[in-house]
Backbone as a ProteinNet text record, in pm:
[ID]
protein_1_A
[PRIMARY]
XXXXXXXXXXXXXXXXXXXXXXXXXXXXXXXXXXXXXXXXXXXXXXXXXXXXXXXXXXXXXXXXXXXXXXXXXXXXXXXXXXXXXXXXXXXXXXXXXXXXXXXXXXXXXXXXXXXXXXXXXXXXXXXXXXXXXXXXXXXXXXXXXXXXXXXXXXXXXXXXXXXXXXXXXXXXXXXXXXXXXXXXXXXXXXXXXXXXXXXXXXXXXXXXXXXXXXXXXXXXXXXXXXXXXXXXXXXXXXXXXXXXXXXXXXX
[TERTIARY]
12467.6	12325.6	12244.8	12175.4	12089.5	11965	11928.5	11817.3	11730.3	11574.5	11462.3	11402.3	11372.9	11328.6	11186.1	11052.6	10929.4	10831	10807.7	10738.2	10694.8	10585.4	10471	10554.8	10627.3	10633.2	10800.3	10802.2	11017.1	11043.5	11015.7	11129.6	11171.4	11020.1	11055.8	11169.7	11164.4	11270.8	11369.6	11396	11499.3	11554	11496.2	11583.2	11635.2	11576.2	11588	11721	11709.7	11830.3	11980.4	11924.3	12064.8	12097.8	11990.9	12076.4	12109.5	12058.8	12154.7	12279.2	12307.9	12427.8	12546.2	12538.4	12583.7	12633.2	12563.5	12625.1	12696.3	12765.1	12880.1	12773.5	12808.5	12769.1	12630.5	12563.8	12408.7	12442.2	12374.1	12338.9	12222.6	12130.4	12022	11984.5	11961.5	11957	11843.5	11704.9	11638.4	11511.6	11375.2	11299.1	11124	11069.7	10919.3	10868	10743.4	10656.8	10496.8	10446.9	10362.7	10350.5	10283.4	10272.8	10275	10258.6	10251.3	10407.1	10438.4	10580.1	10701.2	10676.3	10758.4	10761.8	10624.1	10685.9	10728.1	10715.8	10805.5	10953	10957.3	11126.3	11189.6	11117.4	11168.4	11193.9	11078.8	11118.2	11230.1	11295.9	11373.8	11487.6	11526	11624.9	11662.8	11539.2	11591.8	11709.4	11612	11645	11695	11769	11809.7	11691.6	11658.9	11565.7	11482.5	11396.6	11252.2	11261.7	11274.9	11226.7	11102.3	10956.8	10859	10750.1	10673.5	10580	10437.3	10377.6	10227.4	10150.8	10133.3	10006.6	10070.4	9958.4	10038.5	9928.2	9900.4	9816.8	9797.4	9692.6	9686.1	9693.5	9790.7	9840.8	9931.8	9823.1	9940.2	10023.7	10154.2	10265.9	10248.7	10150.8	10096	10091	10021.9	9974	10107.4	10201.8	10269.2	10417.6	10410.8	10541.5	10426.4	10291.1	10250	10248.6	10218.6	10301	10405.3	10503.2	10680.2	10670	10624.1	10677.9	10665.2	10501.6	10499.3	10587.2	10716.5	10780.9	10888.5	10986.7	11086	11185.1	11242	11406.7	11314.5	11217.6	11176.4	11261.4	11245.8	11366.3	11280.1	11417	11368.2	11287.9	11181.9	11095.1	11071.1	11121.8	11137.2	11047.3	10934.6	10838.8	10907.4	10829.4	10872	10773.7	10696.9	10600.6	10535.5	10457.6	10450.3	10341.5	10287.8	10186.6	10208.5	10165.9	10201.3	10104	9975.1	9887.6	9856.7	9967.8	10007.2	10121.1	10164.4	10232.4	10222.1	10094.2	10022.1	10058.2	9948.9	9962.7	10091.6	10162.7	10342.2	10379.4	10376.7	10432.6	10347.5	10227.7	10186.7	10224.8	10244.3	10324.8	10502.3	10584.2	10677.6	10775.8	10797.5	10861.1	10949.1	11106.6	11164.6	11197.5	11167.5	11159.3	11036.6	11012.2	10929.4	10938	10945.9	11008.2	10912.5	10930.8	10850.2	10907.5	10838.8	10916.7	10918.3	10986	11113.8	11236.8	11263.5	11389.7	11515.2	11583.6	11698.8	11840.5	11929	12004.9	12075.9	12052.3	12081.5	11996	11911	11746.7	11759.5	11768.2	11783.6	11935.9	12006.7	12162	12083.4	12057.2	12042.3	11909.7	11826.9	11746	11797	11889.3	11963.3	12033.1	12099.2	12176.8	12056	11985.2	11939.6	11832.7	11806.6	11757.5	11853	11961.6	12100.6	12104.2	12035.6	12093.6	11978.8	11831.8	11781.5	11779.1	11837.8	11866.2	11767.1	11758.2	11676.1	11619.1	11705.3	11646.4	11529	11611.2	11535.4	11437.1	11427.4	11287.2	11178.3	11242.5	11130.5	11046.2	11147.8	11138.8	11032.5	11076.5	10972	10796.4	10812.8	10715.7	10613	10702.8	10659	10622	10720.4	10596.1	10455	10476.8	10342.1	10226.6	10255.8	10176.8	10143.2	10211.3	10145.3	10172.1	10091.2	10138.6	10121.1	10236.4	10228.1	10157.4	10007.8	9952	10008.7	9984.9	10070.5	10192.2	10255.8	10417.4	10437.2	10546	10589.9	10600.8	10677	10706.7	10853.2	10934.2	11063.9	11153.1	11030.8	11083.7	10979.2	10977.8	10890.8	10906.9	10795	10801.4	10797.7	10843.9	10900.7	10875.9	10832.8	10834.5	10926.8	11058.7	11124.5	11124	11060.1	11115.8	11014.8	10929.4	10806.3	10871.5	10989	10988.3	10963.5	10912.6	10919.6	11015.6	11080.3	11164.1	11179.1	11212.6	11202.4	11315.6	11281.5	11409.9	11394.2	11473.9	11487	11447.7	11430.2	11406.3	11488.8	11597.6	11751.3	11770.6	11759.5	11895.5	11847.6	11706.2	11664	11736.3	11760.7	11819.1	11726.9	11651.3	11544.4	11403.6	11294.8	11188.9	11102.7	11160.3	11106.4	10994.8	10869.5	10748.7	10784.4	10757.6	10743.9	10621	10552.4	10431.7	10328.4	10290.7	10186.2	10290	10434.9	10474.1	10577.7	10652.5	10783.3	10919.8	11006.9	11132.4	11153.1	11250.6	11290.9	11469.4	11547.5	11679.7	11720.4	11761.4	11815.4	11988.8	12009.2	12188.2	12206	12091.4	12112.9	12059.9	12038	11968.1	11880.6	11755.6	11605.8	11587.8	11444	11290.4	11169.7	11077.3	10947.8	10848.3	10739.8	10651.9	10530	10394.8	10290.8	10210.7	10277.4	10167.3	10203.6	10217.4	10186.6	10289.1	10384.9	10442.3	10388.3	10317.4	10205	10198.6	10144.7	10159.9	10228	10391.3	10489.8	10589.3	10528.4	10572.3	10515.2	10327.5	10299.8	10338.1	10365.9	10407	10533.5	10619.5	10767.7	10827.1	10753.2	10792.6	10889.1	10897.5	11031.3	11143.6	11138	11255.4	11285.1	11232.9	11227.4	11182.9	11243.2	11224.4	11225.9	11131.7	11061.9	11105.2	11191	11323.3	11251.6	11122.1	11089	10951	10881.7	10745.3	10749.4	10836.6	10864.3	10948.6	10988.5	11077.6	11084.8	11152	11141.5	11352.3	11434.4	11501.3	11520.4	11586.4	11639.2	11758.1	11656.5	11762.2	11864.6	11857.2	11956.7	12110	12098.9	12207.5	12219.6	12121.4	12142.9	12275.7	12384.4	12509.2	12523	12466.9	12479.3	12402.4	12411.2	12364.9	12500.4	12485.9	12604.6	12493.3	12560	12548.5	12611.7	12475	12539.2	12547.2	12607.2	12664.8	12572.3	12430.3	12339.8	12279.6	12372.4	12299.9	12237.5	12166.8	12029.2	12120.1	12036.5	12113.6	12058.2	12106.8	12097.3	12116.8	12099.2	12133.3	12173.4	12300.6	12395.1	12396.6	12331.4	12333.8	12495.6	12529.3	12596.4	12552	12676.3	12687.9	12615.8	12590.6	12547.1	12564.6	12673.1	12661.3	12562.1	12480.5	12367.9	12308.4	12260.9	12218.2	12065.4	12033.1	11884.3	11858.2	11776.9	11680.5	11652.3	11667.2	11587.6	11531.5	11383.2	11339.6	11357.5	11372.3	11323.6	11263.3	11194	11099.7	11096.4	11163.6	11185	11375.3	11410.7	11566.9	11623.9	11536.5	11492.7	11503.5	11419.8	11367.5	11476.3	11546.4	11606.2	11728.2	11820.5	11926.8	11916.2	11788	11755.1	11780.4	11734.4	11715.5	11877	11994.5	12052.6	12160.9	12129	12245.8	12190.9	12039.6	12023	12114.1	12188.8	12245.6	12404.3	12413.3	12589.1	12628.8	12533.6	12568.3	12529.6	12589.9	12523.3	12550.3	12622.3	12661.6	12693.2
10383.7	10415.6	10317	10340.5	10312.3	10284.2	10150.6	10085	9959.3	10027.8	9975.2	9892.4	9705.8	9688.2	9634.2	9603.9	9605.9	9523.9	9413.2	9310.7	9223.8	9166.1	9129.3	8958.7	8924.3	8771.5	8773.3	8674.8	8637.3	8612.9	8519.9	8493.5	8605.6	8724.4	8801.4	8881.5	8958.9	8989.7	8950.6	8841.2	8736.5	8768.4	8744.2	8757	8874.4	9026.6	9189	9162.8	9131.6	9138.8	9078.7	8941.1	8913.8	8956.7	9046.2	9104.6	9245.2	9328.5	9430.8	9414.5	9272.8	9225.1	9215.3	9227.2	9230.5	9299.7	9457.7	9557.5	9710.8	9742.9	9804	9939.9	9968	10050.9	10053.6	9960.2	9958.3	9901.3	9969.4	9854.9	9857.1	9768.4	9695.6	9673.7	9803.4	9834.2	9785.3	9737.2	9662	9625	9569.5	9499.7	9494	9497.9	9510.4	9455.8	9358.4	9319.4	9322.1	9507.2	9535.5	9739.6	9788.4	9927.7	10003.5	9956.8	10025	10015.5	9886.4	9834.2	9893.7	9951.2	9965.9	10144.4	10183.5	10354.2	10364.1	10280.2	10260.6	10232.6	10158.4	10149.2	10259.8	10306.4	10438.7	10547.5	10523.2	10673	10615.4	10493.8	10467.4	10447.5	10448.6	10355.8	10529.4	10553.5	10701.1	10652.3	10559.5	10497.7	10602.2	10605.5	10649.9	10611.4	10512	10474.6	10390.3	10340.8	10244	10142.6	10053	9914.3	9881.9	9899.9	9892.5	9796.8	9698.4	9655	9702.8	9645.6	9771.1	9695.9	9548.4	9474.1	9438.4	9462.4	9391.2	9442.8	9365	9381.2	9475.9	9543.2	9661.4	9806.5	9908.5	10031.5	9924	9960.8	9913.4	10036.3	9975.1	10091.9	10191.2	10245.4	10332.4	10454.6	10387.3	10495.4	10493.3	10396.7	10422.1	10533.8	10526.5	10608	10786.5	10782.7	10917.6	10936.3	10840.9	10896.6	10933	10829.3	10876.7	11002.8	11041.2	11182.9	11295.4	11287.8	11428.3	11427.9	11369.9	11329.7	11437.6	11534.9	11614.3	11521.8	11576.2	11460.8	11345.7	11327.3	11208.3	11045	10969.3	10885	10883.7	10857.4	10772.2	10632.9	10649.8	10544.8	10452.6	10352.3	10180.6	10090.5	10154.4	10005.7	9902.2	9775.3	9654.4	9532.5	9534.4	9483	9382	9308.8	9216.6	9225.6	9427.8	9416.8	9576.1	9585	9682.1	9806.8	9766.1	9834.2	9996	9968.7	10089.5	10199.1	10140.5	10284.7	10438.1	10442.4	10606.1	10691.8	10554.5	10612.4	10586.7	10524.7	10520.6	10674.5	10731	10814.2	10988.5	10924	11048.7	11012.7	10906.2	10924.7	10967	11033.4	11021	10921.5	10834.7	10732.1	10742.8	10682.9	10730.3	10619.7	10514.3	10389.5	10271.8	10193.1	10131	10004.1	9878.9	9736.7	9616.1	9574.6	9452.7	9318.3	9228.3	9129.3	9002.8	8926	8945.8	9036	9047.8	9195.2	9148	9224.3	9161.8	9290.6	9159	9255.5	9424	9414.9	9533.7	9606.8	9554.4	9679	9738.2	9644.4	9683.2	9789.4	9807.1	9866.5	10012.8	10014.7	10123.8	10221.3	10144.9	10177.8	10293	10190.9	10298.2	10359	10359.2	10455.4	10604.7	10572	10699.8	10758.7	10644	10716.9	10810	10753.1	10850.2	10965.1	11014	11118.9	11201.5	11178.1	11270.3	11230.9	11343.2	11375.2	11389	11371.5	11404.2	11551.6	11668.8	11800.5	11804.8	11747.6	11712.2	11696.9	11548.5	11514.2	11603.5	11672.8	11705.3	11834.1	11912.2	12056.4	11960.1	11855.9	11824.9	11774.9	11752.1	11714.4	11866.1	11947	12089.9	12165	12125.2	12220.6	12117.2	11962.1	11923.7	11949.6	12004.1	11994.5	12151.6	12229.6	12414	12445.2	12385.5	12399.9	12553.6	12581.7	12734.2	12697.6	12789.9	12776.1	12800.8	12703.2	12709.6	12697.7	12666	12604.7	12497.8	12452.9	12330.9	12256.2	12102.8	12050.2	12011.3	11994.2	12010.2	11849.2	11756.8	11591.9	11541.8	11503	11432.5	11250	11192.9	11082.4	10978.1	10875.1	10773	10638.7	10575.7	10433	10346.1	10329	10164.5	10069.7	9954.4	9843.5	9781.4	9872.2	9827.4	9897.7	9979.3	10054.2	10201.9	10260.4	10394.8	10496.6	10605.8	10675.3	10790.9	10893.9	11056.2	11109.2	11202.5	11255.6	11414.8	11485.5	11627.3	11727	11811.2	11845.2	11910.2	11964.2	12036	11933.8	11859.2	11704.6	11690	11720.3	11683.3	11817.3	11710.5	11802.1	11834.3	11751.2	11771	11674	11733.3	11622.8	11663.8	11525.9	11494.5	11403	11426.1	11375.6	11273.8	11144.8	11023.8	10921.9	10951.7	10843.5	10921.2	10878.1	10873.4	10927.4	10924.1	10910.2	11054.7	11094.9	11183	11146.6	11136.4	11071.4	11174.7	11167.6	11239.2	11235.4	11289.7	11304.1	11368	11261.9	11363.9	11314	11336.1	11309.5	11173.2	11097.4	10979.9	10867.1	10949.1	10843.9	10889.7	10812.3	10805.7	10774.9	10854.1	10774.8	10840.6	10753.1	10774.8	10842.5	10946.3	10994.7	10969.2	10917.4	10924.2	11064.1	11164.2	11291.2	11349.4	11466	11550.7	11657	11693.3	11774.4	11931.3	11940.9	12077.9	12121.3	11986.8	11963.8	12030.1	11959.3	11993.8	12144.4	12168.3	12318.1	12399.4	12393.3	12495.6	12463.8	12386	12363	12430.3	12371.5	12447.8	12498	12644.7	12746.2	12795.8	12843.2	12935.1	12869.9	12737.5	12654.1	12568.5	12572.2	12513.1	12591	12614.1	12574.3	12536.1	12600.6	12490.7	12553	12425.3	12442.6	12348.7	12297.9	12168.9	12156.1	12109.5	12087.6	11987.5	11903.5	11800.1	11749.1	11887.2	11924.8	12030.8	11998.5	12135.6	12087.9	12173.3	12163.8	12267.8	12224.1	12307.1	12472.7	12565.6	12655.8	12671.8	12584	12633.8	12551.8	12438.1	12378.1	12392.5	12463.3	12523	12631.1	12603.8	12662.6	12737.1	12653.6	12678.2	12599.6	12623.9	12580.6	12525.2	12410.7	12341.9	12332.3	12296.6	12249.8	12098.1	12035.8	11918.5	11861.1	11782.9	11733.3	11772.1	11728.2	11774.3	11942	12029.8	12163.8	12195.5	12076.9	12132.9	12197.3	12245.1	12307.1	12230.6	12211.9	12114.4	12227.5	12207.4	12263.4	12220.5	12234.8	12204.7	12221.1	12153.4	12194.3	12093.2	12153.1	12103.8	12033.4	11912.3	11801.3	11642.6	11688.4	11600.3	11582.4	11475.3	11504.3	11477.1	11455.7	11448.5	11584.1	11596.1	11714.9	11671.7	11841.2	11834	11891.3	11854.7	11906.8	12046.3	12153.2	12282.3	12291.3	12344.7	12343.5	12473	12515.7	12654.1	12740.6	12714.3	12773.9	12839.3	12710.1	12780.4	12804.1	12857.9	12836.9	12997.8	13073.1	13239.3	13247.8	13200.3	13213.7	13193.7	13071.1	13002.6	13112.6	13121.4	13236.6	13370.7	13431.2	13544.8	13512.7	13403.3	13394.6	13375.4	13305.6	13302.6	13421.9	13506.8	13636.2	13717.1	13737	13826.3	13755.1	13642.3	13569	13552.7	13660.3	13643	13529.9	13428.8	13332.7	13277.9	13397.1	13331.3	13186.2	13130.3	13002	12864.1
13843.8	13830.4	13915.1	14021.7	14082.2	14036.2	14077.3	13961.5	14060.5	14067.7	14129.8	14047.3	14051.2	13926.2	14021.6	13909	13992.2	13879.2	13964	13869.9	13956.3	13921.7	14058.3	14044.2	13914.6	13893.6	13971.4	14012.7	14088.3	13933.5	13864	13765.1	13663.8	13659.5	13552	13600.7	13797.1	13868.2	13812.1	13901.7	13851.1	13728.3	13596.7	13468.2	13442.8	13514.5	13483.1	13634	13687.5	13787.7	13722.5	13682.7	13598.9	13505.1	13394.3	13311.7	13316.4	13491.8	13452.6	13552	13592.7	13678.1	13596.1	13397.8	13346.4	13298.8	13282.8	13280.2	13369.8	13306.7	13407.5	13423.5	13566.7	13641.8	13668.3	13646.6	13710.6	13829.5	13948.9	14081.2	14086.8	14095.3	14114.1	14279.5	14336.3	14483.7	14525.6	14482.5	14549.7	14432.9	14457.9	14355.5	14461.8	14360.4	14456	14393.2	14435	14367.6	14321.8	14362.2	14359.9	14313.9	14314.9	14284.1	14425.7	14551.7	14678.3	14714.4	14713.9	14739.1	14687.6	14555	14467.3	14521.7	14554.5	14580.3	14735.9	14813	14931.7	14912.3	14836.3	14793.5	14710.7	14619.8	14568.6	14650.6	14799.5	14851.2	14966.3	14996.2	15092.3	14996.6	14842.4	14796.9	14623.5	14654.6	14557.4	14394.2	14358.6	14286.2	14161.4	14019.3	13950	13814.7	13812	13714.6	13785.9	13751.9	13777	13688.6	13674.1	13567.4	13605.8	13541.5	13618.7	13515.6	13494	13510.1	13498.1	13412.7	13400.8	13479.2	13463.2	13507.9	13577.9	13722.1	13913.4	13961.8	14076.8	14180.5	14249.7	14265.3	14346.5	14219.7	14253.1	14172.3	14045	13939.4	13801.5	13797	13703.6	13670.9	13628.1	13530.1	13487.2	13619.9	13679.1	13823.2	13894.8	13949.8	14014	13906.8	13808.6	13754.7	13749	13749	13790.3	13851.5	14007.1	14151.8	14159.5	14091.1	14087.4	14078	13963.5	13836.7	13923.3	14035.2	14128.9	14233.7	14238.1	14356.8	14269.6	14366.8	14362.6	14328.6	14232.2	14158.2	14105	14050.1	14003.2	13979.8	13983.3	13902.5	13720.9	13629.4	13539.2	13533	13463.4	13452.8	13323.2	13288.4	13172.9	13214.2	13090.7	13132.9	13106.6	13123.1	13078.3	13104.6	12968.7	12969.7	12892.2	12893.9	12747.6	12669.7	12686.4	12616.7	12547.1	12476.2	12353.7	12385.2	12408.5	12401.2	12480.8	12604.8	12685.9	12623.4	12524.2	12488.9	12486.6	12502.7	12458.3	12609.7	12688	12840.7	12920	12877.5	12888.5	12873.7	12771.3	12749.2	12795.9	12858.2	12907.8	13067.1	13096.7	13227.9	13198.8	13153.3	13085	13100.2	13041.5	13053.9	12957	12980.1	12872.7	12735.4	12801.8	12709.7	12759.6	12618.4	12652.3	12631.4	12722.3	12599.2	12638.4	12517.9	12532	12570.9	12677.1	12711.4	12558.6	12585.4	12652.1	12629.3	12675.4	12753.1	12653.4	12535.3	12510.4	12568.4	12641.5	12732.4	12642.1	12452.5	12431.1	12431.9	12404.1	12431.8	12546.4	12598.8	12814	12820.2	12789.3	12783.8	12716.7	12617.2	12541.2	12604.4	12629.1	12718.2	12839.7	12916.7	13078	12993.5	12908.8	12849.9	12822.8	12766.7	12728.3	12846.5	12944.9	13063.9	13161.8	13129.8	13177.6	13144.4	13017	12947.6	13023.7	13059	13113.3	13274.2	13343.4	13518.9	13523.5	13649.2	13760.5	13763	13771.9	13717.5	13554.3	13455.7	13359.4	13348.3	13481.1	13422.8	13567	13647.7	13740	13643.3	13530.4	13467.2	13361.5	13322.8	13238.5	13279.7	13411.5	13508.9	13528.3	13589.8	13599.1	13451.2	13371.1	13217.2	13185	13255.3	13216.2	13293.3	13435.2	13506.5	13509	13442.8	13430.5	13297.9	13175.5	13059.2	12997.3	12913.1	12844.9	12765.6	12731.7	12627.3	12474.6	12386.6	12209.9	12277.5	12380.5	12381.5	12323.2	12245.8	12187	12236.3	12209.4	12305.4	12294.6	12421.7	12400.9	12403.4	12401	12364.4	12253.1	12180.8	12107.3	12122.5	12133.4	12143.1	12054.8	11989.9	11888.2	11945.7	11851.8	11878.9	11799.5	11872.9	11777.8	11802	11704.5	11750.6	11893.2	11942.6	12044.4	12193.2	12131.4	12247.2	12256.6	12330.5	12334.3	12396.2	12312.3	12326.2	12319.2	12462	12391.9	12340.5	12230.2	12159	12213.9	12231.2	12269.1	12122	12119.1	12000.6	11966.9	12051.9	12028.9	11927.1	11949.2	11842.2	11731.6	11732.8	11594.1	11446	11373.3	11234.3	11139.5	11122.8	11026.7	11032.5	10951.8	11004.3	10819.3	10778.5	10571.5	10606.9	10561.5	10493.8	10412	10441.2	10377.1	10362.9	10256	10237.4	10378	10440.1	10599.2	10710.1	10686.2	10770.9	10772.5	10857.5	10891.6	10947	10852.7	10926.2	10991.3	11133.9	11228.2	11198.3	11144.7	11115.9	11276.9	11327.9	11473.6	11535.6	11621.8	11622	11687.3	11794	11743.7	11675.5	11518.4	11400.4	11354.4	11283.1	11252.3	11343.7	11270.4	11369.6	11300.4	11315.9	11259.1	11336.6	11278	11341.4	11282.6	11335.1	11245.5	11271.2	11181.8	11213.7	11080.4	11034.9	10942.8	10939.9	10836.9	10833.7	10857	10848.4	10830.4	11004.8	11053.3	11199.5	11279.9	11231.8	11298.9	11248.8	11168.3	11121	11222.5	11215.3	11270.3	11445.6	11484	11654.9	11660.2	11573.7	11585.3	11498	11442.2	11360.3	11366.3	11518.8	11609	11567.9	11557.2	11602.9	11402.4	11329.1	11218.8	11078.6	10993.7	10852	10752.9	10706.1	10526.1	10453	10359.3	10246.4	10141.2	10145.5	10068	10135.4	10033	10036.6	10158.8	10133.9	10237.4	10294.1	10354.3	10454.5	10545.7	10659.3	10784.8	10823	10825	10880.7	11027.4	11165.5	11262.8	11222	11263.8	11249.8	11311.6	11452.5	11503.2	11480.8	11383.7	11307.1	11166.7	11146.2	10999.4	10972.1	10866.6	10889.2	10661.5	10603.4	10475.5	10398.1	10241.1	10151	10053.9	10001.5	9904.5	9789.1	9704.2	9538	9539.3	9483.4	9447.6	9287.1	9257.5	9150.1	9042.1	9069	8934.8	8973.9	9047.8	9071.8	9144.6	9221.9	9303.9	9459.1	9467.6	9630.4	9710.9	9829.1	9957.5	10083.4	10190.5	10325.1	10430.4	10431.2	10521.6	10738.2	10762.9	10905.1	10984	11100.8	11195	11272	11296.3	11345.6	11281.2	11142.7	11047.1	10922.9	10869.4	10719.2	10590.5	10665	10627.8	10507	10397.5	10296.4	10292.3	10310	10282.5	10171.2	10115.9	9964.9	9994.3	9885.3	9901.8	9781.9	9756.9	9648.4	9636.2	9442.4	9401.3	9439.4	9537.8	9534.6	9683.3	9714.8	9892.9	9918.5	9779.4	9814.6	9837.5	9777	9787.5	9971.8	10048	10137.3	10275.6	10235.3	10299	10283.1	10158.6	10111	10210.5	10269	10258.3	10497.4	10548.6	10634.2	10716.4	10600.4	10614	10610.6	10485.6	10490.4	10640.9	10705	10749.1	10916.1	10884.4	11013.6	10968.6	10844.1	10796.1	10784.8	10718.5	10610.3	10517.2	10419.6	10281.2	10226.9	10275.1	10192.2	10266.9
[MASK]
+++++++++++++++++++++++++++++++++++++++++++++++++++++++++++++++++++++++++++++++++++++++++++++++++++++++++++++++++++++++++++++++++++++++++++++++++++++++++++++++++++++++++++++++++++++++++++++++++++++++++++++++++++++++++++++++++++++++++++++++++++++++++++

């Protein structure tokens, strides 16, 4: 994986160079120290990801990963920054992680790891539905904050999404994650793709496989690739039963 890192300071360079000298299969093909600099090297060096910097002289990162993004084959773009406050506009430039300095080399690992997972096709298709949006289309990454970084999840992966206190856990295939929005919210965005088994709950239909019984009776709902059990209430267990025989599985 081919990797542009871009930070106006040498030592911060410096420390993002030695620690992805540490891990296997990054090359670290060149480093800029400004927002003009940095999209000259992207378009001579066609980098695989960006390690990029918000505050620098001239084009901050912000602007230069929305220059990136209209560029054909985009690269992946990892802020890396020591200020929190850009997360929002991080993620409307799509960025796929977000970290706060200082950099710890597993944050940084897990990070290219999951910038790996979205190509270059990926992210140009995701570039192109933002830039000609279907009106009432969903959206097909949702964005998460752990830990002070930011991260997109696909919404294929997600298994389920339970109402907690203010908040919505995200049950998806790799892990939790928190959303601050509203179950109600995310029902009516992704109806097509989700239902309500529980006041406070939405599971994915398209890993939805059955319903079990557990020890004290209550029924649960069984989706694939998680052993994970979801709650079905009385009330929505009619509903759920009925969606399932008309897909030849009652159970």
């Amino acid at each position: 994986m081919k990797v542009l890192v871009v930070d106006d300071e040498i030592p911060a360079r410096q420390r993002l160079r030695s620690a992805l000298a540490e891990i296997d299969g990054i090359d670290a093909v060149a480093e800029a120290a400004d927002g003009e600099q940095a999209l000259a090297e992207a378009q001579r060096f066609q980098p695989d990801v960006v390690l990029l910097d918000i505050r620098m002289p001239g084009l901050d990162g912000i602007e230069v990963a929305h220059r990136l993004g209209s560029q054909p084959g985009p690269p992946a773009v990892i802020f890396v920054t020591a200020y929190d406050e850009h997360a929002l506009a991080a993620f409307d430039a799509h960025a796929v992680a977000y970290l706060l300095k200082p950099i710890r080399r597993e944050k940084l690992e897990a990070a290219l790891r999951h910038a790996s997972v979205l190509t270059r096709p990926q992210l140009a298709a995701l570039q192109a539905t933002d830039a000609e949006p279907t009106p009432g289309a969903p959206r097909t990454h949702l964005s998460v904050s752990l830990r002070g970084n930011l991260n997109l999840i696909p919404v294929d992966e997600v298994f389920a999404f339970i109402a907690e206190h203010k908040y919505v856990v995200v049950y998806h295939q790799g892990g939790e994650a928190l959303l601050e929005t509203s179950l109600r919210v995310l029902e009516e965005e992704f109806a097509e793709q989700f239902l309500r088994i529980h006041r406070n709950g939405l599971v994915a239909k398209r890993h939805l496989t059955g319903i079990e019984r557990g020890s004290d009776g209550s029924a649960r709902a069984r989706l694939a690739g998680t052993d994970r059990r979801f709650e079905v209430s009385r009330r929505h267990l009619k509903g759920l039963r009925e969606w399932l025989r008309a897909r030849g599985q009652h159970r």
